[in-house]
C-alpha positions as CSV (number, residue, x, y, z in Angstrom):
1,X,116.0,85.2,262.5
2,X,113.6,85.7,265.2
3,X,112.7,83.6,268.3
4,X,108.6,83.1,269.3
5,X,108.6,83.5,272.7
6,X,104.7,84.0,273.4
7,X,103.5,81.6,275.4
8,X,99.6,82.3,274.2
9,X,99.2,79.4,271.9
10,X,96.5,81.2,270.5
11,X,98.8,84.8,270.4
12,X,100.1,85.9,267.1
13,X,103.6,85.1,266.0
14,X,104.5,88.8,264.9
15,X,105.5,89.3,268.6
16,X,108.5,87.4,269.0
17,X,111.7,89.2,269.8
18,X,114.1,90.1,267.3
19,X,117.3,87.8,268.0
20,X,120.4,90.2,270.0
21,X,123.5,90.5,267.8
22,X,125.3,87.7,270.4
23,X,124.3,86.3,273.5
24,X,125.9,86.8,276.6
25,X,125.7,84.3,280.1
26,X,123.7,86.5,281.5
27,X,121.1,86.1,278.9
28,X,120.6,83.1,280.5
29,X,119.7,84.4,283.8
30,X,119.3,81.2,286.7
31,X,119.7,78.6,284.2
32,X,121.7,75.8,286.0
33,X,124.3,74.0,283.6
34,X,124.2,70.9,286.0
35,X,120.0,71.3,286.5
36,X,119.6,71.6,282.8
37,X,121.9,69.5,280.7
38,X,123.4,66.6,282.9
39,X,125.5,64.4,281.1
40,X,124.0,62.8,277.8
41,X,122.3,59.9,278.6
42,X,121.6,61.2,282.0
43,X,118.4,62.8,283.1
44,X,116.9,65.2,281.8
45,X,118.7,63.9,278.8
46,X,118.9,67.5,277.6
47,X,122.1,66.4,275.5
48,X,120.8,63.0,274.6
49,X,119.0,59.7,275.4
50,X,122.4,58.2,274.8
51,X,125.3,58.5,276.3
52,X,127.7,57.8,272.9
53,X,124.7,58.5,271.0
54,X,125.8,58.6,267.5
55,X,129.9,57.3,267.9
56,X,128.5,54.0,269.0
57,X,125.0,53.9,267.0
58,X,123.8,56.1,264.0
59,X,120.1,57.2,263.8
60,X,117.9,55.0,262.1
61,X,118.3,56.0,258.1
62,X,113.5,55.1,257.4
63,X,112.9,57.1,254.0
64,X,108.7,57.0,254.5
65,X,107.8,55.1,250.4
66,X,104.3,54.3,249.7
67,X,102.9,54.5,246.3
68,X,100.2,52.5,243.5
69,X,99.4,48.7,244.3
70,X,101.3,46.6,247.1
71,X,103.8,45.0,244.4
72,X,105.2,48.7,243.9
73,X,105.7,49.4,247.0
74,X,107.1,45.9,247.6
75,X,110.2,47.1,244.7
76,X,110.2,50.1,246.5
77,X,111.0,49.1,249.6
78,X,113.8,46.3,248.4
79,X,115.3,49.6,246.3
80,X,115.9,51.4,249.6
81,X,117.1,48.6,251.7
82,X,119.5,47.6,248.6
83,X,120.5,51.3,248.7
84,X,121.7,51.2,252.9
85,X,118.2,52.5,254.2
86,X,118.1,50.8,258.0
87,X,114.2,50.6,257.9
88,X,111.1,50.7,256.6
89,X,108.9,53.6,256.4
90,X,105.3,53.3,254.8
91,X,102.7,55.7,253.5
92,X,99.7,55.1,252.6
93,X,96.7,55.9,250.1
94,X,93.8,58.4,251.2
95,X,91.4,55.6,250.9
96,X,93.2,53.7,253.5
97,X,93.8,56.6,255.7
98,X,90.6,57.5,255.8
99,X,89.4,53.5,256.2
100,X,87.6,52.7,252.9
101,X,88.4,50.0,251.1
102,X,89.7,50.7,247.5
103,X,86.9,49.8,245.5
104,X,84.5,52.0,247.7
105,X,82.7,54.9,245.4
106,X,84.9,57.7,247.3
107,X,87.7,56.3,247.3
108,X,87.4,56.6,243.2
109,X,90.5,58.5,241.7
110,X,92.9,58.5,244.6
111,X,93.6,54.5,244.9
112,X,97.3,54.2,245.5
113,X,97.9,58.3,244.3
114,X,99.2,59.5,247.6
115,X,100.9,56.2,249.0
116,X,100.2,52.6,248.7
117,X,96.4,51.3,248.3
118,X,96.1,48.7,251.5
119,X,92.5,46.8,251.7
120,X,93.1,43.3,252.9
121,X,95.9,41.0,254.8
122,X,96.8,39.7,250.9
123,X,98.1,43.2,250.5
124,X,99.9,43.1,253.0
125,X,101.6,39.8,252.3
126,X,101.9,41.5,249.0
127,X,103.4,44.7,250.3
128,X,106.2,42.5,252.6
129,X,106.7,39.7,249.9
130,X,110.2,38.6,250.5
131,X,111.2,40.8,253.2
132,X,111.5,39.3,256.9
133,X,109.1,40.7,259.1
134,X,111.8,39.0,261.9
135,X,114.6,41.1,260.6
136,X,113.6,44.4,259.5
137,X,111.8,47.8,261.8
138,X,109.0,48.5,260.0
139,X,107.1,52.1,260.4
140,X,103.2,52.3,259.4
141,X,101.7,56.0,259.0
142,X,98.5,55.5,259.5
143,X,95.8,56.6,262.5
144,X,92.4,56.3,262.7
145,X,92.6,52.4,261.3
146,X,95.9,51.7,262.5
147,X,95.0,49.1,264.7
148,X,93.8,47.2,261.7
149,X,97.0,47.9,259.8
150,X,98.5,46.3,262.8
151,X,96.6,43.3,262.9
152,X,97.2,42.7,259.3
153,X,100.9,43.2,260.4
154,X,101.3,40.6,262.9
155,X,99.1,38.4,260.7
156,X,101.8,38.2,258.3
157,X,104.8,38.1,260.5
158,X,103.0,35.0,262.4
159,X,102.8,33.4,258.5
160,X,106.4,34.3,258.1
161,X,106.8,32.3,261.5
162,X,108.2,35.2,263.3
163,X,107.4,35.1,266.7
164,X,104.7,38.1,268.4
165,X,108.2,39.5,270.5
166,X,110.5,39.8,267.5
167,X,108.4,41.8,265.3
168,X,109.8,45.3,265.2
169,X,108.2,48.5,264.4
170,X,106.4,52.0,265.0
171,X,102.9,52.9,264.5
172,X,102.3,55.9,264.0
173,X,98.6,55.5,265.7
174,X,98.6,59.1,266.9
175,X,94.7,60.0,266.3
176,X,94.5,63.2,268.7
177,X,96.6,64.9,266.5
178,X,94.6,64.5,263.6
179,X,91.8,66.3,265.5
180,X,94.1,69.0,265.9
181,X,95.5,69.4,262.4
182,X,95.2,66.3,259.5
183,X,91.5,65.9,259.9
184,X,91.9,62.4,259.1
185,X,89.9,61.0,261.6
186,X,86.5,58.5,261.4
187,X,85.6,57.9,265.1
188,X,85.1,60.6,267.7
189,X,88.0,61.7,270.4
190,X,87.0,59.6,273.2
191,X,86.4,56.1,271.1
192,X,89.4,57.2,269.1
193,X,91.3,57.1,271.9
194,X,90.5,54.2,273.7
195,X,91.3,51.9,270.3
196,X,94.9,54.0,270.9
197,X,95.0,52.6,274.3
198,X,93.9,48.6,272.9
199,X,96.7,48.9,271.0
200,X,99.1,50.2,273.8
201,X,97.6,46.9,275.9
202,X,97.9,44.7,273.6
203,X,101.3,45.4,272.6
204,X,102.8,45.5,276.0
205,X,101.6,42.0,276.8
206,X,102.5,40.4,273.2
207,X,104.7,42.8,271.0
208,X,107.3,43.6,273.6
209,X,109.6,45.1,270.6
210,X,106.8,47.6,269.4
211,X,106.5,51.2,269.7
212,X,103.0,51.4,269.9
213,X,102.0,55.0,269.5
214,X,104.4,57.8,267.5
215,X,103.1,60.5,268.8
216,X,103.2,63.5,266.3
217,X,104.2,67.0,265.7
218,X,104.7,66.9,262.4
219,X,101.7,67.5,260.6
220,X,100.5,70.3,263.2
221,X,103.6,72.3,261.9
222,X,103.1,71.5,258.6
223,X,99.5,72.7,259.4
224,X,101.1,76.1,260.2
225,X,102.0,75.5,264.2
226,X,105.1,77.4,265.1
227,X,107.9,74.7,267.1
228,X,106.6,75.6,270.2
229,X,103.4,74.9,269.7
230,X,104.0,72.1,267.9
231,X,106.3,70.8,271.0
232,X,103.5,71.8,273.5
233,X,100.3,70.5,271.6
234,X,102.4,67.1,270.8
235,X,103.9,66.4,274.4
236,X,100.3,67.1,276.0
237,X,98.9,64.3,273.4
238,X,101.2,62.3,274.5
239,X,100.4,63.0,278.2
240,X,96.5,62.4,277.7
241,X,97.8,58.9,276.1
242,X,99.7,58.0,279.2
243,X,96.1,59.0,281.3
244,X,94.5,56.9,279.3
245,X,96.5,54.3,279.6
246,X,96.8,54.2,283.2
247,X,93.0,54.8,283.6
248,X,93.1,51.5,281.9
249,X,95.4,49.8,284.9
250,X,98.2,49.5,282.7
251,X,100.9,50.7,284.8
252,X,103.1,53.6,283.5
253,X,106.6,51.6,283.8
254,X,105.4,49.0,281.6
255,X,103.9,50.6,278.4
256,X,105.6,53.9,278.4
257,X,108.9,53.2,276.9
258,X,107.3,52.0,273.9
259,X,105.8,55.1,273.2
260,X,107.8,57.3,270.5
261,X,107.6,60.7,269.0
262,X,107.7,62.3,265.5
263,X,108.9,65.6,265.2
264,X,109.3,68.5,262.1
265,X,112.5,69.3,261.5
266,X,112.1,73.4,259.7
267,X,114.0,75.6,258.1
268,X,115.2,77.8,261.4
269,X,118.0,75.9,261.9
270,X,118.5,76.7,265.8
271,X,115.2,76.9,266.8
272,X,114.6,73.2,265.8
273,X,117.7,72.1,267.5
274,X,116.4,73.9,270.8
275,X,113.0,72.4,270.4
276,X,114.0,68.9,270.1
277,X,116.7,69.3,273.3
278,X,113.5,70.8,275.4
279,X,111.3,68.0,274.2
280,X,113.2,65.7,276.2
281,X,113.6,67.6,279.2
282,X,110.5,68.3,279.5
283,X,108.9,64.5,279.0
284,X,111.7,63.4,281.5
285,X,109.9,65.8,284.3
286,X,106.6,64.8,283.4
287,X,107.0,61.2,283.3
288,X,109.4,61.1,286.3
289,X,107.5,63.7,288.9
290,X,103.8,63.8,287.0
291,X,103.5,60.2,286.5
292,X,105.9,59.0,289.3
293,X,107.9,56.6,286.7
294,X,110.3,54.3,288.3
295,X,112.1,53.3,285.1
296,X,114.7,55.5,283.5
297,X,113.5,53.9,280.1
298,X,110.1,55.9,280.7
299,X,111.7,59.4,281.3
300,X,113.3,58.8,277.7
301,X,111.9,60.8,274.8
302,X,113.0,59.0,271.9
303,X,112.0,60.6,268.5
304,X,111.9,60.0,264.6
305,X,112.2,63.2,262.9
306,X,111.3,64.3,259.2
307,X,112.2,67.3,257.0
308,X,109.6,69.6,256.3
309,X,107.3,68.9,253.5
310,X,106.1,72.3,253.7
311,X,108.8,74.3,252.8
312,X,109.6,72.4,249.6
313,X,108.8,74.5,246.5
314,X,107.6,73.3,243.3
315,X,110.1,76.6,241.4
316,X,113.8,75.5,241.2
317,X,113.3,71.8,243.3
318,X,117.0,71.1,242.9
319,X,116.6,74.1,245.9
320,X,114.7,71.5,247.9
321,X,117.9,69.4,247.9
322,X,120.1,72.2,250.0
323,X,116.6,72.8,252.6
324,X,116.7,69.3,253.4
325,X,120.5,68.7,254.0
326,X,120.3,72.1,256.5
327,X,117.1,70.4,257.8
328,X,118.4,66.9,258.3
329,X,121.6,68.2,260.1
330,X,119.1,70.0,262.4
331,X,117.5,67.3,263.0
332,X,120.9,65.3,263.6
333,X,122.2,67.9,265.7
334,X,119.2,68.3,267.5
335,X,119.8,64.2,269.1
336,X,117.2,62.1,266.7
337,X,117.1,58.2,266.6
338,X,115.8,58.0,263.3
339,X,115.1,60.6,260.1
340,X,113.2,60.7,256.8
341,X,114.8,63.3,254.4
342,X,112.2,64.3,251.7
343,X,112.7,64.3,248.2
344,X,113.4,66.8,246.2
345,X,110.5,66.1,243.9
346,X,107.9,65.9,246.6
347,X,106.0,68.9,245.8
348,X,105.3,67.7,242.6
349,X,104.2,64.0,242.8
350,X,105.6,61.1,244.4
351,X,109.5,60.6,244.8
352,X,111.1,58.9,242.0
353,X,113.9,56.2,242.7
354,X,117.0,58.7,241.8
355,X,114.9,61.5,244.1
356,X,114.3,59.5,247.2
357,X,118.1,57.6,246.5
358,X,119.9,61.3,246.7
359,X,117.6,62.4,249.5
360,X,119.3,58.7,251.2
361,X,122.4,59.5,250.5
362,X,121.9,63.4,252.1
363,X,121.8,61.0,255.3
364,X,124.8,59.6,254.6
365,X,127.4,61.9,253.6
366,X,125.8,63.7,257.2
367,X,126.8,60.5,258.7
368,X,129.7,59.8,257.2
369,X,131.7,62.8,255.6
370,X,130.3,65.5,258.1
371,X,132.1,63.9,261.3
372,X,129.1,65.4,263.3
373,X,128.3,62.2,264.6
374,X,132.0,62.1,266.6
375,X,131.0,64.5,269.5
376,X,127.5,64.1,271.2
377,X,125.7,67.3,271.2
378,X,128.1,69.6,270.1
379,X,125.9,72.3,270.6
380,X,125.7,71.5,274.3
381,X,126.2,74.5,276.1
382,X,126.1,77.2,273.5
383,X,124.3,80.4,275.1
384,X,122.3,81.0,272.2
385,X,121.4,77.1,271.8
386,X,120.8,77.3,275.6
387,X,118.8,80.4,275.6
388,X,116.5,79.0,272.9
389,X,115.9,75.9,274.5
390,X,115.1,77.4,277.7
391,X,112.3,79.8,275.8
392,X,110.7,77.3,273.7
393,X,110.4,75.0,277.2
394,X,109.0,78.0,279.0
395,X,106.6,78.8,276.2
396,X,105.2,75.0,276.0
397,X,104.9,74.9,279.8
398,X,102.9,78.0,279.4
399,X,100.7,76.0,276.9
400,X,100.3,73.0,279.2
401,X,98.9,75.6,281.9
402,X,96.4,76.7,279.1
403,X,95.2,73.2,277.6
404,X,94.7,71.6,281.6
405,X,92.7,74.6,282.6
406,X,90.2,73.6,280.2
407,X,89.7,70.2,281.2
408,X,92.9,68.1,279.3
409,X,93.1,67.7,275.3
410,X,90.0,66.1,274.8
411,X,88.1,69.3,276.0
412,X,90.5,71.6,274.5
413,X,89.5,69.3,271.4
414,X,85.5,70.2,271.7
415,X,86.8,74.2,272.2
416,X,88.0,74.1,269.1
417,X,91.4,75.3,271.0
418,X,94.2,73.5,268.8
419,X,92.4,74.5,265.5
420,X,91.9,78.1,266.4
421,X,95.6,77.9,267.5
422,X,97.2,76.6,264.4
423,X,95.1,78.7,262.1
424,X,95.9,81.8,263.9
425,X,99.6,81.0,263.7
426,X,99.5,79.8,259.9
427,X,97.6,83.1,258.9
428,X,100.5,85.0,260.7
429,X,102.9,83.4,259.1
430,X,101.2,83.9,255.9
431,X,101.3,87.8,256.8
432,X,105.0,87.5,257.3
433,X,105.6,86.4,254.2
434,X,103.2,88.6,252.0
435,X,104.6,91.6,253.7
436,X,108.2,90.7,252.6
437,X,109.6,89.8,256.1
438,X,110.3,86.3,255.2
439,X,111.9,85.0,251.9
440,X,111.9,81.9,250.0
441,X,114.6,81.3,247.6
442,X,113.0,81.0,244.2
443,X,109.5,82.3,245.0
444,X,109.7,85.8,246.7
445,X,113.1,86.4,245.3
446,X,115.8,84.8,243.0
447,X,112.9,84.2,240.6
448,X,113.2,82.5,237.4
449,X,110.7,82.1,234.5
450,X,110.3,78.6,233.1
451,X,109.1,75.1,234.6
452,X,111.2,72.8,236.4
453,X,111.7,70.2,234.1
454,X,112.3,67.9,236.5
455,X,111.1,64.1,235.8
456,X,108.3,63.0,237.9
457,X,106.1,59.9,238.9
458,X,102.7,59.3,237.6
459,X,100.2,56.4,238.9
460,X,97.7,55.5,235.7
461,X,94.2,54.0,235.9
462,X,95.5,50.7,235.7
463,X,97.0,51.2,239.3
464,X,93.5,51.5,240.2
465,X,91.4,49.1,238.3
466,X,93.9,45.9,239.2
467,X,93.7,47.0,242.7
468,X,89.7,47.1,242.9
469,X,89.8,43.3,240.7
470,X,91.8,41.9,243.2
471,X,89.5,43.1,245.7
472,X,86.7,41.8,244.1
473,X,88.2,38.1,243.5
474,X,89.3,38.3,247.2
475,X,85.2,39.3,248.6
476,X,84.4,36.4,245.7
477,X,86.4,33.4,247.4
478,X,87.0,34.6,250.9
479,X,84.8,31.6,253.3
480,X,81.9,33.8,254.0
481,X,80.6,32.3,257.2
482,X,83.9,32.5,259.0
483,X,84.3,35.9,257.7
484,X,80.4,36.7,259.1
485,X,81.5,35.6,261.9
486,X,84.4,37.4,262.5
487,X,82.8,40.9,261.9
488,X,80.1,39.9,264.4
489,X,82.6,39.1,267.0
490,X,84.5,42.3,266.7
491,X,81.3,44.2,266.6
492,X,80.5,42.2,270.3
493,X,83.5,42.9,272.0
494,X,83.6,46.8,270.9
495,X,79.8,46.7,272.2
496,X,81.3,45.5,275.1
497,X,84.0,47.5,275.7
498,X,86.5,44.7,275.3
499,X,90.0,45.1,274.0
500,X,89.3,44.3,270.2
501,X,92.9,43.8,269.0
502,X,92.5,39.9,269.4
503,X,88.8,40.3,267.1
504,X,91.1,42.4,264.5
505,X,93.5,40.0,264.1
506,X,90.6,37.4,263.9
507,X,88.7,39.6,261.2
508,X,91.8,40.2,259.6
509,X,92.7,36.3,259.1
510,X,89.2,36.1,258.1
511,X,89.9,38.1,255.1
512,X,87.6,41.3,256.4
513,X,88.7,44.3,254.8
514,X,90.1,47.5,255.9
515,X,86.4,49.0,255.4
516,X,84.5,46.3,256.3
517,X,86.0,46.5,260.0
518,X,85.8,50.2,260.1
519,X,82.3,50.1,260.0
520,X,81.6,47.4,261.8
521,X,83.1,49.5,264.6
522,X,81.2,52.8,263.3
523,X,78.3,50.8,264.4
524,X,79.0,51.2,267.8
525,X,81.5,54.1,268.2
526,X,79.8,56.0,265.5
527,X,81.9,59.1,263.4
528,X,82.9,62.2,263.8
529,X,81.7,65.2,262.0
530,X,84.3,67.7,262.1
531,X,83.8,69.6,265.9
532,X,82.9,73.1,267.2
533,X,82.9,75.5,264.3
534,X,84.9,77.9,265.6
């Protein structure tokens, strides 16, 4: 096990430190238990945002399910809150990621393959069809049109009669990141960001209950990041979304404790512990003494956390089952408020029922049969724990020093920096492994000839053609002048600079489609082709 202490983003991983046999208190040289830890649910909430954490509450149990037409999902989602899951995660179809509607000529072969195919407001009253929007915490994955997939959202929960400030939820709404890593963006940074920031306002005047923006390491590790650049790159999004935000005249006590993060949970078991206690440190200095915070619900970093897709194999998956339970305790150990565990079949299609049941019930026998969840932060005070955290806080601090000298994210963004980053530490990583210095169970070693023969879940045609007829019947009968009308308005108030949630939710009810809105808006803000080559 070794510890990345470089505090180059850009520097390669290959010179970390190996780890000493034991560490000793003078290891960690000034650290100041009382500066440092503080009580949990104290600042800097080093131990926790709670002070019983998980003895009074457990973490939220949100298995992310998305797959084929709305109806799937729909059985999907009742078969995992039958099951105990406390929430409701949902993934999405590339289409709808990338804002084309399902019947559009790219979007041909992937409808509903990689989560749930989402065009319209009838999917979505498909997709929550007999579950109470008033009731249930619902998560929605999505970024560059998430503030459609929110308007389609409170659309349905103001049919189901629920109220604007009982609907409960997280949207994931985290663009910057996808600039950085996912590449699953349609507007350029700036634009981008200031639809993040309609939603933010919006919310905080009408959907008091929301977390508006999950703001997301997860897929810049899973891009090849190591955890303290992933910490770094994701706490300085989330510190350009607070500027933003009060460049708006929002002020900082009133939005920021609806904002959330999302975190990678890997395979070194200490290391991710460490990072997620110096997450919340750190985001309690900056919000308290950077953005002069009055609230103690601003200083709190509150986070959902997810095992790590990446390290799933497709030789001997039943191994995926034992990566995820070590990962899931980190996670767990490491103070989250809610946690996806993957399936173990993830790396070969989408979860079946039995695989995402078991990788549900991993959560629970951590929660129930573990007894981890009787002492808060157990970990608390460990010098190895302790020395980690203080090394991954020191690196990322380094890495704030690096992005603000350039001008803040967005200019880091046109440098190319967070790319150049991430694929320098992926290719190290990559070294590592080819070179022997890492193993994986199964694949560099342990090897076994033979497939898996593990059952798997397939999305046919079908999926795909009823998807694009209901489409169809729905552009056939929508009222077309209202709709006309709708799409002319939200192109107005984006020309204008207006907030264009209240337009969305208009277009929406208007039966506009996922597409149809996206380039309405590409009109004005335009798209995005990619960056700096660097």
């Amino acid at each position: 096990m070794r510890v990345r202490t470089s505090v180059n983003a850009s520097a390669s991983p290959a010179n970390e430190q190996e780890v000493k046999p034991f560490v000793d208190p003078e290891d960690l040289g000034a650290f100041n238990p009382a500066k440092a830890l503080g009580e949990p649910g104290s600042f800097p909430y080093t131990r926790g945002v709670h002070r019983t954490m998980y003895r009074d509450r457990l973490w939220t149990m949100r298995q992310f399910a998305g797959f084929g037409s709305a109806e799937d999902t729909n059985g999907r989602f009742k078969y995992l809150l039958e099951h105990g899951q406390t929430g409701l995660s949902t993934a999405f179809d590339l289409p709808t990621l990338m804002g084309r509607d399902s019947d559009d000529p790219l979007a041909l072969g992937e409808v509903g393959r990689c989560g749930v195919a989402i065009a319209s407001l009838a999917d979505v009253r498909r997709l929550f069809d007999g579950i109470d929007l008033g009731v249930v915490s619902t998560s929605m994955t999505i970024n560059a049109p998430a503030a459609i997939l929110l308007a389609f959202y409170i659309a349905v929960g103001q049919e189901q009669g629920v109220p604007l400030n009982r609907l409960r939820g997280t949207l994931q709404n985290d663009i910057l990141k996808e600039f950085h890593a996912q590449n699953e963006y349609v507007f350029p940074p700036a634009p981008s960001v200031k639809l993040v920031v309609d939603t933010i306002e919006y919310c905080t005047k009408h959907l008091p209950q929301w977390n508006t923006v999950s703001i997301s390491g997860y897929h810049i590790r899973e891009a090849g990041a190591t955890a303290a650049q992933e910490l770094a790159f994701t706490l300085a999004d989330g510190i350009a979304y607070v500027e933003a935000s009060i460049q708006r005249g929002l002020a900082v006590d009133d939005f920021a404790p609806r904002l959330s993060f999302f975190f990678d949970v890997h395979n070194d078991f200490f290391e991710e512990i460490a990072k997620l206690r110096a997450a919340r440190r750190i985001w309690a200095y900056v919000m308290r003494d950077r953005f002069k915070a009055k609230q103690e619900r601003s200083w709190l970093l509150r986070m959902h956390c997810q095992t790590a897709g990446v390290t799933l194999t497709e030789q001997q998956p039943m191994n995926n089952v034992v990566r995820v339970a070590f990962q899931a305790l980190a996670g767990v150990l490491g103070g989250t408020q809610s946690l996806h565990t993957n399936s173990m079949d993830e790396t070969l299609a989408l979860p079946t029922e039995e695989a995402a049941k078991l990788a549900l019930r991993t959560q629970q026998i951590i929660a129930h049969e573990t007894n981890v969840s009787q002492t808060v932060d157990p970990l608390g005070g460990s010098y190895f724990v302790e020395k980690l955290t203080n090394e991954i806080e020191a690196t990322a601090y380094g890495i704030f020093d690096q992005i603000d000298a350039m001008g803040g994210v967005l200019k880091a963004i046109d440098r190319g920096y967070f790319r150049r980053a991430i694929a320098e530490s992926s290719l190290d990583q990559q070294r590592e492994l080819d070179r022997g210095g890492q193993k994986i169970v199964g694949v560099t070693d342990f090897v076994e000839k033979g497939r898996h023969g593990v059952p798997t879940l397939k999305i046919t045609q079908e999926t795909e053609d009823v998807q694009i007829a209901q489409l169809k019947a729905l552009k056939q009968s929508r009222d077309k002048a209202r709709h006309r009308a709708a799409l002319e308005r939200l192109r107005s108030d984006a020309q204008d600079g207006a907030n264009v949630m209240p337009a969305l939710i208009e277009a929406a009810e208007a039966d506009a489609t996922v597409g149809e809105m996206m380039d309405t808006m590409k009109t004005v803000f335009g798209s995005y082709d990619g960056g700096p080559e660097w």
